[in-house]
N, C-alpha and C positions, 0 to 999 in steps of 0.2 A: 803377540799383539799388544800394543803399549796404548794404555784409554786416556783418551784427552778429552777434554773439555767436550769436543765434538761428539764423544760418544757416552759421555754421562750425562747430559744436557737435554735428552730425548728423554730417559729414564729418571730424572728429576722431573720431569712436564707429567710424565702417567704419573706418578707418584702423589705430586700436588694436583692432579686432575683429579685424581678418586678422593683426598681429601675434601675436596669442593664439592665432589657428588656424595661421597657418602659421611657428611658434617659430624656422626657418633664417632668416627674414628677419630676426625680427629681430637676428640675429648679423653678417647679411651688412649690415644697415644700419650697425652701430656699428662693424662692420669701416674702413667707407669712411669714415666720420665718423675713426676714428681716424689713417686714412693721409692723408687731408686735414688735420689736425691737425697732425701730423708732416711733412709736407711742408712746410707754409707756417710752421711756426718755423722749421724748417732755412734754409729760403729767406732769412726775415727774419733769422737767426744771422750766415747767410754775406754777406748784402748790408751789414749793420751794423757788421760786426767784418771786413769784407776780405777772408776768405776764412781759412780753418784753416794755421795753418803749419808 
């Protein structure tokens, strides 16, 4: 089965549908997005430049 547009489109809509009904999620998603974020620059910072001195 090959997913097109047509059939992620449905599963995009629940998705942003529960975000709209249940508003803590979506804080708690862009929480973890953001600490993910920030970790892996940090990482890529300190692996690039040696470490802070």
């Amino acid at each position: 089965m090959v997913l097109t547009a047509n059939h992620i489109a449905p599963i995009v809509a629940l998705v942003a549908g529960m975000i709209l009904i249940v508003p803590w999620l979506l804080n708690f998603i862009i929480a973890i997005y953001l600490i993910v974020v920030d970790l892996s620059d940090s990482t890529a910072f300190t692996i690039s430049s040696g470490g802070i001195a």
